[in-house]
Residue, then its C-alpha position, 0 to 999 in steps of 0.5 A: x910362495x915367498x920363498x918361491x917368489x925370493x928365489x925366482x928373483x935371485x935367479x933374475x938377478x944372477x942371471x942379468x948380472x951374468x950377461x952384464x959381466x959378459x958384455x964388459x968382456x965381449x960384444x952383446x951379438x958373440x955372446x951365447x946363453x949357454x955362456x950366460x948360464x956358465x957364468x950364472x951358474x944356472x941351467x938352461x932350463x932357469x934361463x927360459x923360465x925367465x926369458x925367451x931369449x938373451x934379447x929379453x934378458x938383456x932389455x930387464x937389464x936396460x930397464x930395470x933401473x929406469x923403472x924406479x927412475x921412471x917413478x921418480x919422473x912421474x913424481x916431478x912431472x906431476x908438478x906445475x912447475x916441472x923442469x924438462x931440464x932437471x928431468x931429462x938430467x936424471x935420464x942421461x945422468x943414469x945412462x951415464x952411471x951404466x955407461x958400459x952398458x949403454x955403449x954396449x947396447x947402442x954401439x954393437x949394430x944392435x938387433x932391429x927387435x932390441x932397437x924396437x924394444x928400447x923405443x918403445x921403452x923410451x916412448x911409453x915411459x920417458x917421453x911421455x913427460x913431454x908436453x906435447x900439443x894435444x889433438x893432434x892428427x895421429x900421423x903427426x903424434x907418431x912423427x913427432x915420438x919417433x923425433x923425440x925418440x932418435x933424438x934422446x937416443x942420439x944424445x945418449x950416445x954422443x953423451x956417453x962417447x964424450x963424457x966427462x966433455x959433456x955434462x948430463x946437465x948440458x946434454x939435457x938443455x941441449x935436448x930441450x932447446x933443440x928439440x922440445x922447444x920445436x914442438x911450439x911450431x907443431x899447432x902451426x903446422x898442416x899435413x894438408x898443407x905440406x902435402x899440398x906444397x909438395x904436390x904443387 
């Protein structure tokens, strides 16, 4: 079972490091699992024993990094004295370290399906370190991960484009400032009220 589990793995990787090979050559949508498997040395067959499609194949490699982050952020936020800042800084500083990959991810009019994925990632797993004011009406905790969500995304992307201009470090604080430090108006805020004002 372990020598099965070993080389299912292997073929995970080989596969994944393929697409990766293949998206420093050519844009993410020109790039076919037939080539995906060329260049792993797979076959067809390996590839959807794995993956349904390349979209999927290509979220493992987005994310399998962020999952040993993710950890280690659940480790911090635990604390009482958790830092946003540090936080988020280890998020942009991974991006930054996979910088090819993001750029191509983000900047290749991706997929809607592709786009999805990777906010949901991004809401299930990273966001949820943010305090956000509790027993909120629902349609106002969806606005307000959709906010964050853009706006870690939109950041990401203005960071990788500028580096070594912008820091890690200085995009985190800027994300904090700009938007997690917003979300102390929200207990203010009133959905009636606001429909009320736009009826008016």
């Amino acid at each position: 079972m372990d020598k099965i589990d070993r080389r299912s793995q292997r073929s995970c990787q080989l596969i994944t490091e393929a697409l990766l090979d293949l998206l420093m050559e050519k844009k993410f949508n020109e790039i076919t699992i037939q080539e995906i498997t060329d260049t792993a040395n797979v076959g067809r067959a390996t590839f959807y024993l794995h993956y349904r499609n390349k979209e999927e194949c290509l979220m493992q490699l987005l994310t399998g990094g962020f999952d040993s982050l993710v950890a280690e952020i659940d480790q911090m936020t635990s604390k009482k004295d958790r830092n946003f800042v540090e936080i988020l800084e280890k998020v942009f500083q991974y991006t930054c370290n996979n910088r090819k990959l993001f750029l191509a991810l983000l900047s290749d009019n991706p997929r809607p399906n592709i786009m999805g994925d990777l906010q949901n990632y991004i809401q299930e797993k990273i966001l949820r370190a943010v305090p956000i004011p509790r027993n909120l009406d629902p349609i106002l905790n969806k606005a307000i991960s959709v906010n964050l969500t853009g706006s870690l995304i939109a950041i990401v992307l203005w960071l990788l484009r500028e580096v070594p201009t912008i820091s890690p470090h200085l995009a985190a604080r800027i994300f904090v400032e700009f938007s997690l430090n917003g979300l102390r108006s929200i207990d203010s805020f009133s959905l009636e009220n606001a429909a009320t004002s736009k009826s008016a």
